[in-house]
C-alpha positions in Angstrom: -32.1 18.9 -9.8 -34.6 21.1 -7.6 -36.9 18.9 -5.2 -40.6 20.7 -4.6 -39.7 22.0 -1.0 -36.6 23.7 -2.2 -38.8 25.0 -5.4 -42.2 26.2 -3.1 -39.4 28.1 -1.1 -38.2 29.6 -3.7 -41.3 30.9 -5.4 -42.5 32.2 -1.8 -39.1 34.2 -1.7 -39.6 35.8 -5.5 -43.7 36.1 -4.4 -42.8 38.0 -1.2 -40.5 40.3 -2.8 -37.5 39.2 -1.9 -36.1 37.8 -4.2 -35.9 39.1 -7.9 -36.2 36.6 -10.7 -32.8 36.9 -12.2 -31.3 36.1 -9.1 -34.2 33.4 -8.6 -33.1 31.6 -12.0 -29.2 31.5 -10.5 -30.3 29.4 -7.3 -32.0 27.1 -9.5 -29.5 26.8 -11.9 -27.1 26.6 -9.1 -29.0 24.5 -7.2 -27.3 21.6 -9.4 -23.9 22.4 -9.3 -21.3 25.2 -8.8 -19.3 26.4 -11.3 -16.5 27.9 -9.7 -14.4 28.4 -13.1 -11.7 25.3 -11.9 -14.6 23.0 -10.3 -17.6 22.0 -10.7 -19.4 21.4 -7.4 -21.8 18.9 -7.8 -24.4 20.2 -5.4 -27.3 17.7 -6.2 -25.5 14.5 -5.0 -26.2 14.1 -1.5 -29.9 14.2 -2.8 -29.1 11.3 -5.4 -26.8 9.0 -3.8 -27.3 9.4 -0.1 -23.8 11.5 0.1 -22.0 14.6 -0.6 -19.5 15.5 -3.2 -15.9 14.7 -1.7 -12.7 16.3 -2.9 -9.6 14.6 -4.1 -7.0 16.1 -3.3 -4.2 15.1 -5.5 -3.7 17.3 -8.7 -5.2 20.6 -6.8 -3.4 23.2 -5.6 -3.8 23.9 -2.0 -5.7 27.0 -3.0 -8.2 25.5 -5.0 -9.0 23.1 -2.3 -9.9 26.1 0.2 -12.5 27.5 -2.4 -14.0 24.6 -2.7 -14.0 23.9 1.0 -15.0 27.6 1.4 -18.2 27.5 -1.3 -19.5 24.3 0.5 -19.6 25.9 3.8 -22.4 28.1 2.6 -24.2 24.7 2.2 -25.8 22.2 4.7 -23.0 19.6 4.1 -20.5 17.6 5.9 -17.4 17.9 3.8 -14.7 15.6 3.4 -11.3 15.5 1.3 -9.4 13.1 0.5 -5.1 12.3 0.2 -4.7 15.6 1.6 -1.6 16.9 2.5 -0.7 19.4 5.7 0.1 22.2 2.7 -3.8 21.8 1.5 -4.8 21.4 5.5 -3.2 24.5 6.3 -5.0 26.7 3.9 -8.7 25.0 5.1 -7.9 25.4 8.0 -7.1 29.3 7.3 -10.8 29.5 6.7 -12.2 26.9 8.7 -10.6 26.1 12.4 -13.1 23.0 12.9 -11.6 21.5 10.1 -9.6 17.8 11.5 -6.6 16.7 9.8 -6.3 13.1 10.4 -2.5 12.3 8.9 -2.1 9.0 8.8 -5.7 9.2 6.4 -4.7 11.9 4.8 -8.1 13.0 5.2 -9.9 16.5 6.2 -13.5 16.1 7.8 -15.5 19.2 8.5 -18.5 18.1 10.5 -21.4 20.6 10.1 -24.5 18.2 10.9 -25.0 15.2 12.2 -26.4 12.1 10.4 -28.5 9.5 11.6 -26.5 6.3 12.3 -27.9 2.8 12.0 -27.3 0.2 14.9 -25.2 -2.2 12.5 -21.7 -1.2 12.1 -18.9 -1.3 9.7 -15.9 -3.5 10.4 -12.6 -2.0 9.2 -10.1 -4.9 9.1 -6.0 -4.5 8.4 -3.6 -7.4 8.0 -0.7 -5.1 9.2 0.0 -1.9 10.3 1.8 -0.6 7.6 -1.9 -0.7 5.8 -3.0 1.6 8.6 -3.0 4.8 5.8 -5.8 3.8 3.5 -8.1 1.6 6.6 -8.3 5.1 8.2 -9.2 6.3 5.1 -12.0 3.8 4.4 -13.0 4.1 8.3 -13.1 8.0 8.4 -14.9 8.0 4.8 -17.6 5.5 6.9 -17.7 7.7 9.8 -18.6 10.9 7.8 -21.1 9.5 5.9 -23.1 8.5 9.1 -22.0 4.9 10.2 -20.5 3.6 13.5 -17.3 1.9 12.9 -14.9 -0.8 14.3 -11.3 -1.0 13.8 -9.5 -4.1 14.1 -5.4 -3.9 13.3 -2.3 -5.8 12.3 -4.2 -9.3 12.5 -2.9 -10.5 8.9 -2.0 -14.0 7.9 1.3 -13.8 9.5 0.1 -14.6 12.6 -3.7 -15.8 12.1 -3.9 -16.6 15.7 -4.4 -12.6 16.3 -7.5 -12.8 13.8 -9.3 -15.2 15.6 -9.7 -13.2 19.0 -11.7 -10.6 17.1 -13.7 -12.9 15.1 -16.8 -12.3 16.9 -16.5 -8.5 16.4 -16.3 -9.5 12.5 -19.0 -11.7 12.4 -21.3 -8.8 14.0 -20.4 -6.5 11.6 -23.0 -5.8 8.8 -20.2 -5.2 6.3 -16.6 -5.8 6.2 -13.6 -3.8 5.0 -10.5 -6.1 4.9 -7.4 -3.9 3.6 -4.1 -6.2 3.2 -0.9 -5.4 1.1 1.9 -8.2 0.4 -0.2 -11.1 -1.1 -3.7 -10.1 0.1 -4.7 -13.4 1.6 -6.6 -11.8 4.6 -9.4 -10.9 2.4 -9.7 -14.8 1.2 -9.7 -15.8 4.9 -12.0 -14.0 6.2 -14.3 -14.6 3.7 -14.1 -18.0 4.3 -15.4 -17.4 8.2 -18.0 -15.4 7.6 -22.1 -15.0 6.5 -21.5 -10.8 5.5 -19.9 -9.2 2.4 -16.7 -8.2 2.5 -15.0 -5.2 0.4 -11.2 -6.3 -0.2 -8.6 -3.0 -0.7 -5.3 -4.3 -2.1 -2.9 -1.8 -0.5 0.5 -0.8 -2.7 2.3 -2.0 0.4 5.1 -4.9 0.2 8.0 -6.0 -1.5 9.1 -5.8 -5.3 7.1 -8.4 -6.2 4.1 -7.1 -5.1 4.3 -4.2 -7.9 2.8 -1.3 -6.1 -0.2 -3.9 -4.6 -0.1 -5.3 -8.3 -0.2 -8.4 -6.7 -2.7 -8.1 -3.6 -4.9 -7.0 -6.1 -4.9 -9.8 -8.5 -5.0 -12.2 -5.4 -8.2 -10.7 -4.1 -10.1 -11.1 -7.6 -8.8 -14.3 -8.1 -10.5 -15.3 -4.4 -12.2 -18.3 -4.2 -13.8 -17.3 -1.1 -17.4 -16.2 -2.1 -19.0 -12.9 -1.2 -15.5 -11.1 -1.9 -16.2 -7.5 -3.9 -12.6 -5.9 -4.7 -11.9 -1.8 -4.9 -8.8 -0.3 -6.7 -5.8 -0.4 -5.0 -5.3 2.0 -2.2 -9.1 3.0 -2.7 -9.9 3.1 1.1 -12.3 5.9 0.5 -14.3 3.4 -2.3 -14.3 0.9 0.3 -15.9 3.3 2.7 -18.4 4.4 0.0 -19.7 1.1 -0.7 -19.7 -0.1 2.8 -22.1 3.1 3.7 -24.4 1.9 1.0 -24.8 -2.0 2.1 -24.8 -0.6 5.9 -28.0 1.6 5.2 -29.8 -0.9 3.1 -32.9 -1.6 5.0 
């Protein structure tokens, strides 16, 4: 999709001489998405959904991640990828030093611009620590995409007392992000305190009973607490999407 700006521009560039028409044709064609021959870039979706393309990592080689890293730097983008390893870390980082490896995310962030942020913020919740991994994820997703955000850890059901001197951070939040393994009952209480939504990640975290967060997951659909939305398991980055959307609703 080409928006009139980028279109007058263009025909100003072939008008002045600058640019022939094939090559024109190419940067609208382009101006969609990228075929690099492995990928797809999807150029257009920071225009239709309010954020860039992000790149999951899992499944490409640490190689493929650096071209795609590398063909969005010659865009205006903040880039982000996803369940990243140091491997696929050290080979953006071969062609980008500002690129941040956050490890406990998993996550690479290359900030190029920066976004306006609203004066609400996202509240990033964990019953334990062990759920640390994919509340990062959610958080830095957040953080990329333009948001402020507050991290409140390890105050799970196990010892509730820990929740309730941070409640009034929660309640300020515009959004919550409540990420709990085991049985996922944080989600439940919390939204049973409070007047916002909150986005419930089951994490795979817990015992053999929990079947990889089988049984968070099921827990957190089956809340009876109202205003409870529920993302895959492990899904900190959906979280984070979805909490960037309600925060910048006007």
């Amino acid at each position: 999709m080409f928006y009139d700006d980028d279109l007058k521009e263009l025909f100003r560039q072939v008008e002045a001489g600058n640019l022939d028409v094939e090559r024109a044709v190419e940067c609208a064609r382009e101006a969609s998405f990228k075929d690099l021959g492995f990928a797809k870039v999807d150029n257009d979706r920071s225009m239709r959904v309010g954020y860039p393309e992000v790149i999951f990592c899992p499944g490409k080689t640490a190689e493929q991640v650096r071209d795609i890293v590398a063909y969005m730097m010659t865009r205006k983008t903040n880039i982000l990828a996803t369940k990243a390893t140091r491997e696929i870390y050290s080979e953006v980082l071969s062609i980008c030093g500002d690129a941040q490896f956050n490890e406990t995310a998993g996550t690479i962030t290359i900030e190029r611009y920066s976004n306006e942020i609203p004066d609400s913020y996202i509240a990033v919740v964990t019953a334990g620590t062990s759920d640390l991994p994919v509340a990062e994820e959610a958080a830095i997703t957040a953080e990329i995409f333009g948001n402020r955000v507050e991290r409140i850890f390890d105050v799970g059901v196990a010892g509730i007392h820990r929740l309730f001197s941070k409640i009034d951070v929660i309640k300020c939040a515009k959004v919550v992000i409540v990420v709990a393994g085991m049985e996922g009952a944080l989600a439940s209480v919390i939204g049973g305190l409070i007047d916002k939504p909150v986005i419930a990640v089951p994490t795979s975290i817990g015992y053999g009973a929990s079947f990889g967060g089988l049984a968070a997951l099921l827990a957190m659909l089956n809340s009876c607490a109202g205003g409870v939305a529920v993302v895959n398991i492990d899904n900190g980055f959906g979280a984070g999407c979805m909490a960037n959307t309600i925060n910048k609703l006007k």
